[in-house]
N, C-alpha and C positions, 0 to 999 in steps of 0.2 A: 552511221551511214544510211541506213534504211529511212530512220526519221527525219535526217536532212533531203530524203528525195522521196517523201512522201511531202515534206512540208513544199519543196520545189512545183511538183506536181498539183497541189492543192495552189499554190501561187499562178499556175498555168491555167487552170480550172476559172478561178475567178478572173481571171486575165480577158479570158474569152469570155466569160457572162457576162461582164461588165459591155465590153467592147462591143458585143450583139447589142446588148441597151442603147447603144448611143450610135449605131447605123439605125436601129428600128428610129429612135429618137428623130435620127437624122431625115427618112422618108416622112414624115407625116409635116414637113414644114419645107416645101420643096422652094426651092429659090426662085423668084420673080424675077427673070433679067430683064432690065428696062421697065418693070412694072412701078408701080406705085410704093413708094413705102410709109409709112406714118410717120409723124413730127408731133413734137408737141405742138401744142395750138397756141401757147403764149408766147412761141418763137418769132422771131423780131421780123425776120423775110414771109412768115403768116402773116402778120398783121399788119405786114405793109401794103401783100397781096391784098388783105380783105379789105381793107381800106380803099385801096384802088378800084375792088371789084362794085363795092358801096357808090363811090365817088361816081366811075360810068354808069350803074343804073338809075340814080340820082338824074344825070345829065338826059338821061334816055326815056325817063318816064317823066322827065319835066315835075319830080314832087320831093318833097325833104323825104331821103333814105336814112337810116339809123341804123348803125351797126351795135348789137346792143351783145354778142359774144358770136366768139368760135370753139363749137361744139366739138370739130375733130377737123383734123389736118392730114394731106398725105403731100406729099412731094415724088416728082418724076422728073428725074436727068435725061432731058432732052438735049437739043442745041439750043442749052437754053434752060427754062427750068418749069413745069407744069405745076400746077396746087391745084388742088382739089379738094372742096374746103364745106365746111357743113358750117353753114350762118344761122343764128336769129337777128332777125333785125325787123324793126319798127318803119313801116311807109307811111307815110301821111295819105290819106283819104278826101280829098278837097272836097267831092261831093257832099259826105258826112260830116266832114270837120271833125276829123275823130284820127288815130292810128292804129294803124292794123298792126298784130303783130304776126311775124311767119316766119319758117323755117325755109329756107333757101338752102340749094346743092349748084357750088359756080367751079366753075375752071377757070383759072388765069393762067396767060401764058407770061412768062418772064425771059427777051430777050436777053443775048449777050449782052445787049447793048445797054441792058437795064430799063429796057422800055415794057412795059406793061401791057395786055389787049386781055377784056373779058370774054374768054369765047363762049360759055354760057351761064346761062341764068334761070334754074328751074326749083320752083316752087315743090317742095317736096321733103317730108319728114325724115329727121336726121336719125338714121337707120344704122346697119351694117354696111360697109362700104364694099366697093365690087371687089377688090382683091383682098378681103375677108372673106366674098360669099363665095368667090371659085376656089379659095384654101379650105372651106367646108365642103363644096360638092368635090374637088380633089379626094378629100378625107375619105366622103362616103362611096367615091366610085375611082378608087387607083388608074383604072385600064380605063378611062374613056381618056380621049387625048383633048384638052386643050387648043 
């Protein structure tokens, strides 16, 4: 009797150590509602996005754009669907006669309707993306609010 409620009680023990592990677990990976979340980049609505996003700046700088990879992906359920997308891709250079090659950070938006709009286009090194750097300052500072 004694060892089966010593064993009981050691079963409660670990019951609750465990279960502390995985609330702590739980706060340090807080949930982004409506936020951004990752996708693989070789995913078929990425690479349709980037394509599209390739294709309008093409049209808009009037020069052959090259999609030459997608470095990382996130997606956001809008009405509708956002990408936010880290590109290399190759411009052509007319003055030079050369290609340049760069690192791009675009947005595309993807209506219900399945229509496409690049709403930006910024030259910039494919880094940590922003809802990775607010889950690090989260980490480092719990009490500051978001």
């Amino acid at each position: 009797m004694i060892k089966s409620l010593r064993f009981m009680l050691g079963l409660v023990a670990l019951s609750i150590a465990f279960g502390s592990l995985t609330i702590v677990g739980a706060q340090q990976r807080p949930p982004i509602v409506g936020g951004y979340k990752a996708v693989e980049a070789d995913n078929l609505e990425v690479v349709a996005a980037a394509e599209f996003a390739v294709g309008a700046q093409e049209k808009k700088l009037e020069s052959e754009v090259k999609l030459v990879s997608v470095e990382h992906a996130e997606r956001q359920v809008v009405a509708g669907m956002n990408y936010r997308l880290c590109l290399k891709v190759e411009i052509e250079d007319k003055e030079n006669n050369t290609e340049v090659r760069q690192e791009v950070k675009v947005v595309i938006f993807r209506s219900l309707k399945n229509e496409y709009s690049l709403k930006s286009w910024e030259e910039e090194e494919c880094g940590e993306s922003e809802s990775t750097s607010a889950l690090v300052d989260w980490l480092k500072y719990p009490a500051r609010k978001y």
